[in-house]
C-alpha positions as CSV (number, residue, x, y, z in Angstrom):
1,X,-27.6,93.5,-2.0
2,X,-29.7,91.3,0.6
3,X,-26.2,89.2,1.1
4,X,-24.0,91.7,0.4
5,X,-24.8,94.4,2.7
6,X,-28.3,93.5,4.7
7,X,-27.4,90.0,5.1
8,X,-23.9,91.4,7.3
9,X,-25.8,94.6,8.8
10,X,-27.9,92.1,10.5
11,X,-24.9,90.0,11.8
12,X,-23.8,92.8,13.5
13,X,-26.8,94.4,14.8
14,X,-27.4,91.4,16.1
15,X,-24.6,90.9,18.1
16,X,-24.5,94.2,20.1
17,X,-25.6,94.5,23.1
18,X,-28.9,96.2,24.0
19,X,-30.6,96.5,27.4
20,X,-30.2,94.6,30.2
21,X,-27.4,92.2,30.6
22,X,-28.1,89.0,27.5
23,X,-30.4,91.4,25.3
24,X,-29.0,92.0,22.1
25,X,-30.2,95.1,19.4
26,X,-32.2,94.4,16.6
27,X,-32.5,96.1,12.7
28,X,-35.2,98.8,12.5
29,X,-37.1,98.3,9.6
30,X,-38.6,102.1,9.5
31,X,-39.4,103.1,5.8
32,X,-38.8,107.1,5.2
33,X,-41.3,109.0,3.4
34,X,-38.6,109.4,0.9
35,X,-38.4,105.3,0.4
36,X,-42.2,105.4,-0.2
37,X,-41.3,107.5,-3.6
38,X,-38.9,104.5,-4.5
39,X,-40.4,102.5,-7.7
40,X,-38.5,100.2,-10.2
41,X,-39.4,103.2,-12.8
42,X,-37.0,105.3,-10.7
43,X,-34.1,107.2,-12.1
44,X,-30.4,105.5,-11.4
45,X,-29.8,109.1,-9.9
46,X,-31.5,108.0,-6.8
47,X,-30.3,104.6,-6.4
48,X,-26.9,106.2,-7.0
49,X,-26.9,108.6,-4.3
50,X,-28.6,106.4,-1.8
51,X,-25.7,103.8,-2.3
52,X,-22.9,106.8,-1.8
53,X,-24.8,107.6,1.3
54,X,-25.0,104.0,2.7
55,X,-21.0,103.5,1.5
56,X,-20.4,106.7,3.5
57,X,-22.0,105.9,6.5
58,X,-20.4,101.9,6.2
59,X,-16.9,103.6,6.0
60,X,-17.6,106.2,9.1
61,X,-19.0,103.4,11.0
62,X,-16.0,101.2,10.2
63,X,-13.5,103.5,11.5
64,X,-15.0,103.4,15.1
65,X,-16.3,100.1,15.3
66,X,-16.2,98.4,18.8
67,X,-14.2,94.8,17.4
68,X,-12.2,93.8,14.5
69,X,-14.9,91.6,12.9
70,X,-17.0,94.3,13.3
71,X,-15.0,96.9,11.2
72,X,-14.5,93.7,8.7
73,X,-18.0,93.4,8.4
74,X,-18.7,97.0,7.6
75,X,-15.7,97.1,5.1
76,X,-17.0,94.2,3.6
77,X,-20.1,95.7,3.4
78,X,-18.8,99.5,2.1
79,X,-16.7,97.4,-0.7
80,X,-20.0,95.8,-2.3
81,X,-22.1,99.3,-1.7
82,X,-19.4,101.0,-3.4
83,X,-19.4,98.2,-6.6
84,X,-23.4,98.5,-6.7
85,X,-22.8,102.0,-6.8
86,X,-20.4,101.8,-9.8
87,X,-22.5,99.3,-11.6
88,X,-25.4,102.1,-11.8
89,X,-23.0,104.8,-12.6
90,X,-22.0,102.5,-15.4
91,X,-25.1,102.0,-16.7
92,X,-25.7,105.3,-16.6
93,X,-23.1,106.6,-19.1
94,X,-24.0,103.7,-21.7
């Protein structure tokens, strides 16, 4: 998932515009109280449902992005969140 999704949030977070005129935004790397629960002991449930959520927001953010390579990014991004996704559904039902 780093190169898969991180690795192409950063790309574009990185190349919008923040501030004064040559300032560019940056990732906010805020963990939620909620993360702070995350082990490797926890249950695919939560991995599963965190991954719909990120997909979802990927694919709402897509369909207002400011440039093409933008919304190409975030598709790209919403098709390897959705595969993760699947992958622990999968494992799941084994």
């Amino acid at each position: 998932m780093m190169t898969t999704v991180v690795l192409p949030l950063g790309e574009i977070l990185t190349r919008l515009p923040a501030g004064p005129a040559g300032s560019y935004a940056g990732p906010n790397w805020d963990i939620s109280e909620e993360d702070y629960a995350l082990t490797p002991h926890s249950e695919p449930a939560f991995f599963i449902e965190r991954l719909n959520k990120m997909a979802t927001l990927a694919q709402e953010l897509k369909n207002s992005a400011p440039s093409k390579p933008v919304a190409e990014r975030l598709n790209y991004m919403w098709e390897n969140l959705t595969r993760v996704e699947l992958n622990f559904k999968q494992m799941t039902n084994s």
